[in-house]
N, C-alpha and C positions, 0 to 999 in steps of 0.2 A: 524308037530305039529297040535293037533287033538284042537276044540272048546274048550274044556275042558281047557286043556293049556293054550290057547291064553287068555280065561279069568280072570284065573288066575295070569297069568303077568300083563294082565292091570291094575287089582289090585292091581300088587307086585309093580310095577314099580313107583307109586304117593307117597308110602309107602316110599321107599328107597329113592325117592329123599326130603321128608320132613326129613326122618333120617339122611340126611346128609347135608341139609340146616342148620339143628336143631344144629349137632355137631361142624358146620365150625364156627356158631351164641354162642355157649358157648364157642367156644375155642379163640376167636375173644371178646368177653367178658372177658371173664380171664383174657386177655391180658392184656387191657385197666385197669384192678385194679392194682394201683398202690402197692409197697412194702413200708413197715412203719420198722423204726427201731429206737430202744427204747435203749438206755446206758444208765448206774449209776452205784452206789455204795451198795451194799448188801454183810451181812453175811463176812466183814473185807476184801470182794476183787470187781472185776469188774462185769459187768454183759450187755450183748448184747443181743437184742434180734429183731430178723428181721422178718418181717411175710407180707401175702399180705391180705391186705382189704382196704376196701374204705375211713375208719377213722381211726386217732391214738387211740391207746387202751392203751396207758403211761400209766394214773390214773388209769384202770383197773388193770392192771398188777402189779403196786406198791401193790395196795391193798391187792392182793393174794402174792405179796415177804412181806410183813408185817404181814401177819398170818404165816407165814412159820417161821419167825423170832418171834410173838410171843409167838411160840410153842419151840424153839430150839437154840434160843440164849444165849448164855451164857455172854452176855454183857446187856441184856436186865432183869434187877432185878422180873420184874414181867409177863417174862417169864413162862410155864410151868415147863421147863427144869431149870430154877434157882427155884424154889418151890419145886421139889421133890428133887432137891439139898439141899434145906434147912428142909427137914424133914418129910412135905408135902405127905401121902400117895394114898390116893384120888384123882383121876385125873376127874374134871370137863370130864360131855359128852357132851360137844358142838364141834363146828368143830375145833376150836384150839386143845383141849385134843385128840379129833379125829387122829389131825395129828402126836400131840407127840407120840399116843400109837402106830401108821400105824410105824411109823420108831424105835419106839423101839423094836417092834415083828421083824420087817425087818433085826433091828441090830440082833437080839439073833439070827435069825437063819442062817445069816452070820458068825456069832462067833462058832456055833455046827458044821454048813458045812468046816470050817478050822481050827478046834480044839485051837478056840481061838485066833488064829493070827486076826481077826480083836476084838476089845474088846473098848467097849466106855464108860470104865471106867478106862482107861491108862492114861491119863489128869495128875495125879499126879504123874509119873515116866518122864511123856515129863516134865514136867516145874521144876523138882530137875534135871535132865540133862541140862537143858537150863541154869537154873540159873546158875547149878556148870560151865558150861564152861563160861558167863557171866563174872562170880566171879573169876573163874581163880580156883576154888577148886571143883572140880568131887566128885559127892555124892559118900560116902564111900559107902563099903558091908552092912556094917550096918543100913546106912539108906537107902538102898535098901530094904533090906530085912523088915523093919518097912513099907516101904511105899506099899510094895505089899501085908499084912495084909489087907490094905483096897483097895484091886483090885485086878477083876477077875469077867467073865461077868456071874459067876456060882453064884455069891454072891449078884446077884441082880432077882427080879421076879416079872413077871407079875400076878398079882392077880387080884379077885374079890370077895368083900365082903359085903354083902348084897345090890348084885345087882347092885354094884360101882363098877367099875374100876381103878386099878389103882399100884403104884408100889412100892417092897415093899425093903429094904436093911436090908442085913445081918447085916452090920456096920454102922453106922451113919456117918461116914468117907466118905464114898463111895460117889465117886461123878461125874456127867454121864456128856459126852460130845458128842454131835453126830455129831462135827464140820469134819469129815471124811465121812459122809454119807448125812449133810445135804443141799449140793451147790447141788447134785444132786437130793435129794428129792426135792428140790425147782424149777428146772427145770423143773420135772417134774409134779407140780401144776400147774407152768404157760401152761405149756403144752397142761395139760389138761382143763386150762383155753380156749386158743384158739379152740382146737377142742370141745368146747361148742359153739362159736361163730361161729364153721362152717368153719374156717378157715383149709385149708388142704393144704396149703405150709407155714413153719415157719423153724425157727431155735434156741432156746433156747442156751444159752451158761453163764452160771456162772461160773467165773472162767476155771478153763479148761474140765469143763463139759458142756456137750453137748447133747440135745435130734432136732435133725432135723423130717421134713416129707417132702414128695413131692419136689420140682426146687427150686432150688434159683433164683435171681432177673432175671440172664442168660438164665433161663430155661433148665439149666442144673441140676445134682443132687448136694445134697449140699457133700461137702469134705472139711475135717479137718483134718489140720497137726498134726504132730507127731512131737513135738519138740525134735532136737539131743541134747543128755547131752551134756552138758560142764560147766567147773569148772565157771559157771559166774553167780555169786551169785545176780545181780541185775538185768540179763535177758535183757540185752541191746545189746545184738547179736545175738537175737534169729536163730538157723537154723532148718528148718523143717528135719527131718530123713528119713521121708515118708508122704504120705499125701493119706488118707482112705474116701472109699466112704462111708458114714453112715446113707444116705438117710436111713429114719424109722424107725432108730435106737438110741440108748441112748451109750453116749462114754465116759470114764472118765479116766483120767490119773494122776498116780501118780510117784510120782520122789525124790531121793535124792542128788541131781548132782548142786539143785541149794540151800539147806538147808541142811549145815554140816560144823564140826566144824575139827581146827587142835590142839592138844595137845601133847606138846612132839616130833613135829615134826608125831606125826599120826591123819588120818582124823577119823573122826565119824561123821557117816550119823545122821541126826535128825530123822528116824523112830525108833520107841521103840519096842523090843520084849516085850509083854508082861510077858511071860514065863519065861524069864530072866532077865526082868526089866533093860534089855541095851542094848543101840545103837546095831542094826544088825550090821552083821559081812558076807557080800557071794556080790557077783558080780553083782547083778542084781540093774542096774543104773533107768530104767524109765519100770511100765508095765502100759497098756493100754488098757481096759478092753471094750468091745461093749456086749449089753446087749436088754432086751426090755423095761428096765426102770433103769432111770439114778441113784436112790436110789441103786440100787443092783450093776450096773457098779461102782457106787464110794468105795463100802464097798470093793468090791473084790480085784479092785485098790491097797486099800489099805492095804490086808489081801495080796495080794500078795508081797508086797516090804518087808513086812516082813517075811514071808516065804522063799522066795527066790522061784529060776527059775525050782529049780527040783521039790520042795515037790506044787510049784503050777501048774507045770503040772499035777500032781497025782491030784487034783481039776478041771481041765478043765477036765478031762477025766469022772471024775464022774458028770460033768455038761458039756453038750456038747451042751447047750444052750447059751454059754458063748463062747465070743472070745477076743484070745486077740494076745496082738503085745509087745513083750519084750526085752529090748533093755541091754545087760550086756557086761560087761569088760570080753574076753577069759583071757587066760592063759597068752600071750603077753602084754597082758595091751591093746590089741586092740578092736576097738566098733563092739560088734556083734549083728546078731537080730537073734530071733526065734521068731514064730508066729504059730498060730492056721492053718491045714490046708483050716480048713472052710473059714478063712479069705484072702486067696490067690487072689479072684477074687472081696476083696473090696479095694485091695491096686492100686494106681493111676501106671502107666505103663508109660514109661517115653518116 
């Protein structure tokens, strides 16, 4: 080793070991910040949410699930989403209208990419099936056929008019629910609440939606079950089917296995064809959609239960950004999975 050399190391060698005093001093910091986890009540289900920093962020976080909910609740009167329900074309530009119009652009171009199987203007074929079975009397043909007059995601438009934003209906009937799309839009606000705060391990979870980053409290990646169908309507035996790694990912599942009715001795699942304005009819019990934002995994979620298992593979295949894990009744009446193969190496190994 020539002069040259040796100088050069001596240099190298002060370097390398502050870089790695430096690295052993943040990861030994990391450590020590504690995990915060935040429950409640949002958007008519549960909501979890775990993250590591030094303070609790609760009040913060309410704050951002209450503009999500004043933008998209349909229990909330003075709501955006109840205002353009009642007539209302004009959509205020402040960050509420902001977010109703982010998730109505997000719906319509979920509803063009599955020709309508998802549609957030079906609100009024679910609750005349709900009621009719309810009631014990199944809406006739005929008032099927009156009720899909006013719905169909073609019958509604994003406009702008002198400079305003905002949406406009073919019928005055027409009336928008984005209760399909909006437990994941909301996750991913809070989301993106935390990675404001600099926070880069969390886990968001409303309802059975899901947007994680980075370890959980274990320092392992985070992983979220895949609940197995079964006829148990109240969810008090929950069994996991699988369980997915979804570190960085956004996850959302939907299912008919725990919402469905008997008449006649026959079931009927609670998801609505839009297209045919009645309960789907095909095998496919729970799909499970991972995505890079939780708005687009719920819509798909839901665009696939009712499509069913074939015509939404013909969709993952034109988005192969998309993964998913779907769980159907064969031929035998027994429980099968198909799954993405890109999704092979986030499923847990037993």
């Amino acid at each position: 080793m020539d002069k040259k050399q040796k100088k050069r190391l001596f240099w190298q060698i002060p370097f390398l070991l502050l870089l790695i005093i430096g690295t052993v001093w943040v990861i030994r910091n990391q450590r020590d910040i504690p995990y915060q986890t935040d429950e409640g009540f949002i958007f008519g289900t549960t909501y979890k949410i775990t993250y590591q920093h030094s303070e609790n962020l609760r009040k913060e976080i309410e704050t951002q699930l209450k503009k999500v909910d004043a933008a998209l609740s349909m229990f909330n009167e003075q709501s955006v989403i109840s205002q353009v329900n009642l007539g209302r074309t004009i959509v205020e530009e402040n960050e509420i209208g902001k977010m109703f119009l982010d998730v109505f652009q997000n719906a319509m171009e979920v509803s063009k990419e599955t020709g309508g199987a998802f549609d957030i203007t079906v609100a009024p074929l679910v609750n005349a099936w709900g009621f009719g079975f309810k009631s014990g009397d199944m809406p006739s043909d005929a008032q099927i056929d009156s009720i899909q007059q006013f719905v169909g995601y073609k019958k509604i438009h994003y406009v702008k008019e002198g400079g305003s934003k905002g949406i406009k209906k073919d019928d005055p009937r027409i009336m928008l629910d984005c209760s399909a799309i909006a437990k994941g839009y909301g996750c991913d606000v809070v989301a993106a609440f935390l990675e404001k705060e600099g926070i880069t391990n969390y886990m968001v979870m409303i309802g059975g939606e899901v947007v994680t980053k980075g370890i959980n409290p274990t320092r392992l990646p985070w992983r979220i079950g895949v609940t197995k169908p079964e006829d148990d309507t109240l969810g008090l035996r929950p069994e996991n089917q699988t369980v997915l790694n979804v570190t960085d990912k956004a996850m959302a599942t939907s299912g008919n296995y725990r919402n469905f009715y008997y008449k006649g001795g026959k079931k009927y699942a609670h998801t609505i064809d839009p297209a045919s304005g009645r309960p789907v009819q095909h095998s496919l019990l729970s799909a499970t959609v991972l995505a890079d934002d939780c708005a687009t995994a719920d819509a798909y979620a839901t665009s696939f239960m009712v499509m069913g298992i074939e015509h939404a593979k013909q969709v993952l295949r034109r988005h192969p950004e998309l993964m998913a894990y779907f769980i159907y009744s064969d031929e035998k009446g027994d429980l099968a999975v198909w799954f993405s193969p890109s999704l092979e190496d986030k499923i847990q190994k037993d």
